[in-house]
C-alpha positions as CSV (number, residue, x, y, z in Angstrom):
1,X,-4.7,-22.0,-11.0
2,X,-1.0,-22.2,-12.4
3,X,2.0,-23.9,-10.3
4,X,3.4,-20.9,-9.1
5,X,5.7,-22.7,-6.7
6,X,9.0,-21.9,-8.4
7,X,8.3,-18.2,-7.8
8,X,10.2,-18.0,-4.8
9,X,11.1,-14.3,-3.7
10,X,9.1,-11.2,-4.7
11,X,12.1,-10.5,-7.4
12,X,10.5,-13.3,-9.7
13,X,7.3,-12.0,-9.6
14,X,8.1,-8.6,-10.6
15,X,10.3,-9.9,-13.3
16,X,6.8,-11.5,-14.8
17,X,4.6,-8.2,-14.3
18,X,7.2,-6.2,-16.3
19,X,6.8,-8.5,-19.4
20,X,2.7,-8.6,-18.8
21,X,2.1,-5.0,-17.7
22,X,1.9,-2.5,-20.3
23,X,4.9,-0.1,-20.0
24,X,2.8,2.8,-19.0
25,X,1.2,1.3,-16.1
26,X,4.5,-0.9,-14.7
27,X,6.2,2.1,-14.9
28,X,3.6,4.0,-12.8
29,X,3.7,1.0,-10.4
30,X,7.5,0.7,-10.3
31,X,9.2,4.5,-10.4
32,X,9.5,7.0,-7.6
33,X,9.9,10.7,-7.8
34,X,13.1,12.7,-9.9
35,X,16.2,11.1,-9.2
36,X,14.5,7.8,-7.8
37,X,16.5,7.9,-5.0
38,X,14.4,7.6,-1.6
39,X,12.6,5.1,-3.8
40,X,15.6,2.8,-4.4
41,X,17.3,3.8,-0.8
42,X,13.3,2.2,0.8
43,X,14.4,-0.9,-0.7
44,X,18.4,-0.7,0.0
45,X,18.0,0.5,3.8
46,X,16.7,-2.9,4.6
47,X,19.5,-4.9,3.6
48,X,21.8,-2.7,5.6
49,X,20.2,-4.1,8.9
50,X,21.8,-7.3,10.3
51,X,20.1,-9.8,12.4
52,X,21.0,-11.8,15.3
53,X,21.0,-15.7,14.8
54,X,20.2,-17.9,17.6
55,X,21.1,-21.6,17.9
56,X,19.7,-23.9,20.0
57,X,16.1,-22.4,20.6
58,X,12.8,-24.6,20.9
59,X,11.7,-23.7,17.4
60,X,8.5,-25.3,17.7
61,X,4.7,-23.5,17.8
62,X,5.5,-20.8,16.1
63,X,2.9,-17.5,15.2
64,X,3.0,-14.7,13.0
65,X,-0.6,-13.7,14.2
66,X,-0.8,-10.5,15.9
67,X,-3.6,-7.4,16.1
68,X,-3.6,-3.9,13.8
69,X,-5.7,-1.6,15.7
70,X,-7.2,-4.5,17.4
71,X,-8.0,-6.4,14.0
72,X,-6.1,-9.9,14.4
73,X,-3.8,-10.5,11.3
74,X,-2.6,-13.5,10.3
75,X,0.7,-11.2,10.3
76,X,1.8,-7.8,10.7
77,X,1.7,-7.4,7.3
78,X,-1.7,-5.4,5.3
79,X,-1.8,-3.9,2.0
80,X,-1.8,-0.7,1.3
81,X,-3.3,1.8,-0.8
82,X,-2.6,2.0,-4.5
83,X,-3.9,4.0,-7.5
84,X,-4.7,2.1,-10.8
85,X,-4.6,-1.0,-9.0
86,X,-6.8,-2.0,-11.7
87,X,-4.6,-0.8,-14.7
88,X,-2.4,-3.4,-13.6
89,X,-4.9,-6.5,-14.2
90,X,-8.4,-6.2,-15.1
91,X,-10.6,-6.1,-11.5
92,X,-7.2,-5.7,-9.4
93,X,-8.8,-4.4,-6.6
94,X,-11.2,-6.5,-6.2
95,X,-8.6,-10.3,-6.7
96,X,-6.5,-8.0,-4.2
97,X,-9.3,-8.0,-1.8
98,X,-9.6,-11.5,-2.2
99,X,-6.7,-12.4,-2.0
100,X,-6.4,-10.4,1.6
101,X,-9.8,-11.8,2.5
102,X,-8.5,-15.6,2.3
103,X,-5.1,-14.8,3.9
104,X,-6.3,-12.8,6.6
105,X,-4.7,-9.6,6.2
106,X,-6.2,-6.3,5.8
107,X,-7.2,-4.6,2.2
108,X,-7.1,-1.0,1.5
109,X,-8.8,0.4,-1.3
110,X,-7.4,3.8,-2.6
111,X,-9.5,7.2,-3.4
112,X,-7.7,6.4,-7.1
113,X,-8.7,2.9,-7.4
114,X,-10.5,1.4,-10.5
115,X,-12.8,-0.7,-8.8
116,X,-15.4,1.4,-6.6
117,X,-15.8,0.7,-3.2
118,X,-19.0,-1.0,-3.8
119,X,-17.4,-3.3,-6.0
120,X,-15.3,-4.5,-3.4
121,X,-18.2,-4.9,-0.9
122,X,-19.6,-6.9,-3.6
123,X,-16.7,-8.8,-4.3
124,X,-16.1,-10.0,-0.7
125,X,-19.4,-10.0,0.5
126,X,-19.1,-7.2,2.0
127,X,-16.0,-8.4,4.2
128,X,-14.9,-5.8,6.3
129,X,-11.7,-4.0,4.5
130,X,-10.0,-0.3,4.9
131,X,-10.2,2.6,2.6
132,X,-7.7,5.5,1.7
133,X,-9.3,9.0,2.0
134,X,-7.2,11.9,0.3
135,X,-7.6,14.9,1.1
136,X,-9.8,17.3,-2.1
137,X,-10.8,20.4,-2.6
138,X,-14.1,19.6,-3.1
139,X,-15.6,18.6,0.7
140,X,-18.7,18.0,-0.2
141,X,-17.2,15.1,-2.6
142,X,-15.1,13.8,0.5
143,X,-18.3,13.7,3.0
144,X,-20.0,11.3,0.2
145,X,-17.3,9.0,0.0
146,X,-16.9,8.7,3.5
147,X,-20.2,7.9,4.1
148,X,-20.4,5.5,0.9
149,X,-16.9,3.8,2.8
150,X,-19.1,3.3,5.9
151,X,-22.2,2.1,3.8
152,X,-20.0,-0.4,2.1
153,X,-18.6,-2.0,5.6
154,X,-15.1,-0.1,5.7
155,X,-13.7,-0.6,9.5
156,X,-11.0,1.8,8.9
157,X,-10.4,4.9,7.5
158,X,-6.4,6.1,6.2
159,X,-5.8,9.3,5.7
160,X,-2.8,10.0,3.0
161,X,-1.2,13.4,4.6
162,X,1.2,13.6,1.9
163,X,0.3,14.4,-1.6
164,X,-0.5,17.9,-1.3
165,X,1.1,18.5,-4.4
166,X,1.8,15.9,-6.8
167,X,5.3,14.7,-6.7
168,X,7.7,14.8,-10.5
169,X,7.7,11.1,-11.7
170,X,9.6,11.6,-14.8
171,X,8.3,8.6,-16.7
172,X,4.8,8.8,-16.0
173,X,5.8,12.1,-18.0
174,X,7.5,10.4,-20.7
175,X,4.7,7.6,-20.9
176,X,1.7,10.2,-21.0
177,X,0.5,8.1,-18.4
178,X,-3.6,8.5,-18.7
179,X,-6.6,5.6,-17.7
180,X,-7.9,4.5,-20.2
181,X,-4.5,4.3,-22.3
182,X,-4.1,7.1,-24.6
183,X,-4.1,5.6,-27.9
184,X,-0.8,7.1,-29.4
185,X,1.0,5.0,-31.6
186,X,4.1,4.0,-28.9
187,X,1.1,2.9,-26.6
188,X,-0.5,1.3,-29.5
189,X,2.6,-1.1,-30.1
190,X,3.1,-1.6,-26.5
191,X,-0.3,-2.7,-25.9
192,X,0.0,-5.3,-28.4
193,X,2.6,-7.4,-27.0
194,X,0.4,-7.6,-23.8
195,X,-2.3,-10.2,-25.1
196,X,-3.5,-11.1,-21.5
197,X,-3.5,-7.9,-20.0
198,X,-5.8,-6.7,-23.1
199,X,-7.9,-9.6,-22.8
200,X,-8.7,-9.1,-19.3
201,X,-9.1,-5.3,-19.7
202,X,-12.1,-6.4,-23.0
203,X,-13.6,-8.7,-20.1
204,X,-14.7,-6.3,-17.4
205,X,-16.3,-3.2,-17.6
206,X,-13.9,-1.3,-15.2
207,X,-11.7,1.1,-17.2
208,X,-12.0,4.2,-14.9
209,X,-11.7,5.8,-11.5
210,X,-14.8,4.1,-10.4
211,X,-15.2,6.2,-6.7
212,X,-15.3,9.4,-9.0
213,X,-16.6,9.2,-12.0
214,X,-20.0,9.2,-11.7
215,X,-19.9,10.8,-7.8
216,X,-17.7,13.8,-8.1
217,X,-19.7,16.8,-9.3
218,X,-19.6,17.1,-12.7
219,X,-17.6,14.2,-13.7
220,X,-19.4,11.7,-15.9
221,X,-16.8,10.1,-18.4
222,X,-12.3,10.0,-18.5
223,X,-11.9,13.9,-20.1
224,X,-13.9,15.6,-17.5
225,X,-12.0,13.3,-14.7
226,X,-8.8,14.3,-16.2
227,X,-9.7,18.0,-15.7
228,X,-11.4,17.5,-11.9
229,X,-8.4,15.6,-10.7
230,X,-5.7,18.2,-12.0
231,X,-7.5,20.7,-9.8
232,X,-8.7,18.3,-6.6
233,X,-5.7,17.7,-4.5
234,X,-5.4,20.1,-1.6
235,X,-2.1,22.3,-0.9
236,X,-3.8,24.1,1.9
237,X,-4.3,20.8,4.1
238,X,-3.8,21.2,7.5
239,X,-4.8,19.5,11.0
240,X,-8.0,21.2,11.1
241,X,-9.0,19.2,8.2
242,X,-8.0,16.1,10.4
243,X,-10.2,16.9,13.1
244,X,-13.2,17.0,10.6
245,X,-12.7,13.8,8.9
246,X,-12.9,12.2,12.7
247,X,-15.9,13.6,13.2
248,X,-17.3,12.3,9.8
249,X,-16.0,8.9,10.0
250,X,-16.2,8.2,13.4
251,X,-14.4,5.0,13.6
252,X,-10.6,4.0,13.3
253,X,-8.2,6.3,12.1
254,X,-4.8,5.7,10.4
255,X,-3.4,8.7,9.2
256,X,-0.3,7.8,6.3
257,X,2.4,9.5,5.4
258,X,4.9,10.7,8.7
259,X,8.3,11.0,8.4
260,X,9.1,13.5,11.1
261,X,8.8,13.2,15.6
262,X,7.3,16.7,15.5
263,X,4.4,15.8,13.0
264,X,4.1,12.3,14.7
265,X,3.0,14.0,18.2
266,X,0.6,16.5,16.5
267,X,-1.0,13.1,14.7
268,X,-1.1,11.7,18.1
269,X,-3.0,15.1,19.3
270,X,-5.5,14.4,16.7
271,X,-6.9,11.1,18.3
272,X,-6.0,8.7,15.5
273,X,-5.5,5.2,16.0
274,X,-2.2,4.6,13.9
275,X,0.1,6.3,11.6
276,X,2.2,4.8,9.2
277,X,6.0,6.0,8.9
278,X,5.7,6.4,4.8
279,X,7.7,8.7,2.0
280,X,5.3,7.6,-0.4
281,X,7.1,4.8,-1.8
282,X,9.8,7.5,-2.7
283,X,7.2,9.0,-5.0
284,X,6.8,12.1,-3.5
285,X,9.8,13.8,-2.2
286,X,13.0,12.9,-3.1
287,X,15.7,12.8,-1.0
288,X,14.0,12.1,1.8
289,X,15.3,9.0,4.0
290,X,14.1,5.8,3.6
291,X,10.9,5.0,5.7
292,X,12.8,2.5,7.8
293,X,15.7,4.6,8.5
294,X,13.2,7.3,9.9
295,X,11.0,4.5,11.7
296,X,13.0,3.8,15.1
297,X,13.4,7.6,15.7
298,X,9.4,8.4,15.4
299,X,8.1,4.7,17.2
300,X,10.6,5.7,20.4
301,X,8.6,9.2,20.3
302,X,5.3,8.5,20.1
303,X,4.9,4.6,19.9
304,X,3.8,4.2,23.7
305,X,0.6,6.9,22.6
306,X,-0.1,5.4,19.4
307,X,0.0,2.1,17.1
308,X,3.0,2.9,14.9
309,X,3.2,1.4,10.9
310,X,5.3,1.8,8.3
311,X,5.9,1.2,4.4
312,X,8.3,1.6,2.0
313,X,10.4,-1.0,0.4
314,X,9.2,-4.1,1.7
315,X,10.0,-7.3,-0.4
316,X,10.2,-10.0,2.3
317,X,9.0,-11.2,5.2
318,X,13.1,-10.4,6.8
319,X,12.1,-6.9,5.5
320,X,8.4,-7.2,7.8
321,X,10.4,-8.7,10.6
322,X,13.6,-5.8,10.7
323,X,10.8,-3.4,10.7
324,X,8.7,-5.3,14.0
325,X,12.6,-5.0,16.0
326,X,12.3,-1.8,15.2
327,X,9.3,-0.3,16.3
328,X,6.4,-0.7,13.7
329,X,3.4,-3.1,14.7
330,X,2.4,-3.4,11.7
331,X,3.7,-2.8,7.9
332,X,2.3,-2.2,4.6
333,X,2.9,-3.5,1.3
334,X,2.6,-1.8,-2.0
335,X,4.9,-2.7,-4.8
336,X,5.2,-6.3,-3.4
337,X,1.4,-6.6,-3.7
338,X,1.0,-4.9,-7.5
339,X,3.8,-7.2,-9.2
340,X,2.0,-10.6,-7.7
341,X,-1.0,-8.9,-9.4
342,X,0.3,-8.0,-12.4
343,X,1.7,-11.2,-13.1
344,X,-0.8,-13.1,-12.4
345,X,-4.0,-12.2,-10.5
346,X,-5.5,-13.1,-7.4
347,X,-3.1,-16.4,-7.7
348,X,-0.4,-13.9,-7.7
349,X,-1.2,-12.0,-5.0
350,X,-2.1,-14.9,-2.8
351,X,1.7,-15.6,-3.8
352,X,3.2,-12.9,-2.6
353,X,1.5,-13.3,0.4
354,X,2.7,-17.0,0.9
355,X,6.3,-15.5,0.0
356,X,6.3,-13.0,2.6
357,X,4.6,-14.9,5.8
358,X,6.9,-18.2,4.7
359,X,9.9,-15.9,5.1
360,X,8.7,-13.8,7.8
361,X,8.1,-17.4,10.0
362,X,11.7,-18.8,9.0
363,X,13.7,-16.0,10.3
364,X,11.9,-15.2,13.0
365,X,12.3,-18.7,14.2
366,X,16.1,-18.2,13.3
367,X,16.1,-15.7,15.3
368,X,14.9,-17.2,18.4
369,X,11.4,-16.6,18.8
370,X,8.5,-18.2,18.0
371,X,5.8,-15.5,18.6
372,X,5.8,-12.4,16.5
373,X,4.5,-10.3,19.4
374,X,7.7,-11.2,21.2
375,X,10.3,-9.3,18.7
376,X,12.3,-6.9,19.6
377,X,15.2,-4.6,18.7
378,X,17.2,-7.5,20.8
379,X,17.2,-9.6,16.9
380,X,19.1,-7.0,15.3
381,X,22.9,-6.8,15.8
382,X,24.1,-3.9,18.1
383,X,24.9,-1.0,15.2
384,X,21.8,-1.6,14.2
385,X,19.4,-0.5,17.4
């Protein structure tokens, strides 16, 4: 296990996955859509919001534990779905689900995720953990992996609602970003000032989208992947298609990626169990506003009717607390997960989680509370309620 104590804020670890990551897959990690924008402004928003210090409060017994649709947390923190997860360090997934496991927080395995879902089942032992569902074409395909997400012990199901269409992410363009690496001669070079990323990738046999290939109709090995994904994702998605996946599943329901009152309600109508106030990351539409800046509006809509999430930007536990004041019961963390990872495994991971929760614990108690359920907009300075 290496000291990782001087890695103090989320900032040092990210600095360490850009120097171990190949370009390729940092880059797809760390870029959002066209301008970048919303994906910088998710970050920026939070450091616009001002909190309240209190003086003279009993700072003693303090908690960060709360519930996620009734699963208790060790904080309202859980981490949330990303693709390639293990381009970024051989197994990712699966140290990330670790990682969660010993912590006490939630994993969520994406639909695009290099480790299958029985892998992670395996590699918990079959601790309970939450997978991403997006919505394809092919329903038949969709009806399998929900019933393989059950069959592996998956307590609840999130629904991404917002990648329709694929979003412009101009250096995923640029890179020719493709799993495995395509062996061009820029990628070539890259690759070979990443000595332990390439000698974790030769150690494990998980190189590929491992819920697909090998499920999805037709898609036995990377070049017939490539040509089933291009066509997979669904433009004509609509509530409907909601209602069904209930049905299938049958169990929790988080539906991710609302960033408007109106389509909050109709996610209420649906019957899910949370939605999580996303923009992707910024890696859809840009120009949106930043997740938190479209947070208080939808939690004081529908929040009374339904648990209320958001991600987008988070890189400290000030950044989990500004988000409890102002409506979300629970956040998700992306970025801040996959740069622990990348620089250095499960260790890192556990890292960012000890980061986060240490911070999260120190200003809350600044704050004047010592119980996370307790928060309210009442920490934040007036112009910012």
């Amino acid at each position: 296990m290496p000291d990782l104590s001087k890695m103090t804020c989320i900032e040092d670890l990210r600095r360490v996955a850009k120097r171990r990551v190949p370009r390729m897959f940092y880059d797809y990690a760390d870029s959002g859509a066209w301008t970048e924008g919303t994906y910088r402004d998710n970050e920026a928003a939070f450091q616009k919001i001002k909190l309240r210090q209190r003086v003279a409060v009993n700072m003693e017994g303090r908690s960060t534990r709360t519930t996620m649709i009734g699963q208790e947390v060790a904080m309202p923190v859980a981490i949330a779905p990303t693709g390639l997860t293990g381009m970024q360090h051989a197994d990712g997934e699966i140290l990330g689900a670790r990682a969660a496991k010993a912590f006490g927080i939630p994993f969520t395995l994406s639909t695009m995720s290099i480790c299958s879902l029985e892998d992670i089942a395996e590699g918990t032992d079959r601790h309970p953990f939450w997978f991403q569902l997006y919505v394809m074409r092919d329903r038949e395909f969709m009806a399998r992996l929900i019933e393989r997400a059950k069959a592996a012990n998956c307590s609840a199901l999130q629904v991404t609602l917002d990648l329709q269409v694929m979003g412009q992410r101009h250096k995923d363009i640029k890179n020719g970003l493709s799993s495995p690496p395509k062996p061009t001669l820029a990628n070539l070079i890259n690759l070979a000032t990443k000595p332990h990323w390439c000698l974790g990738m030769l150690g494990t046999k998980r190189r590929t989208f491992g819920n697909i290939v090998g499920h999805a109709r037709n898609v036995s090995n990377t070049s017939s992947l490539a040509s089933w994904t291009a066509e997979q994702f669904d433009p004509s998605l609509s509530w409907n298609d909601i209602e069904w996946i209930k049905r299938l599943w049958g169990g929790k329901l988080i539906l991710k990626g609302i960033m408007d009152e109106q389509d909050a309600r109709l996610a209420v109508d649906t019957g899910a169990d949370a939605i999580v106030v996303s923009n992707h990351g910024g890696r859809q539409l840009d120009g949106a506003p930043a997740s938190i800046d479209a947070l208080p509006a939808i939690a004081d809509a529908v929040g009374s009717r339904i648990e209320v999430w958001m991600d987008g930007g988070i890189r400290g536990g000030q950044d989990v607390l500004k988000a409890r004041a102002l409506g979300a019961r629970g956040t998700l963390i992306g970025r801040s997960f996959l740069y622990g990872l990348g620089a250095y495994g499960e260790a890192g991971v556990t890292r960012a989680l000890q980061i986060i929760h240490k911070e999260l614990d120190i200003t809350m108690a600044f704050c004047g509370h010592t119980q996370i359920d307790t928060v309210d907009r009442n920490i934040l300075l007036p112009a910012n309620c």
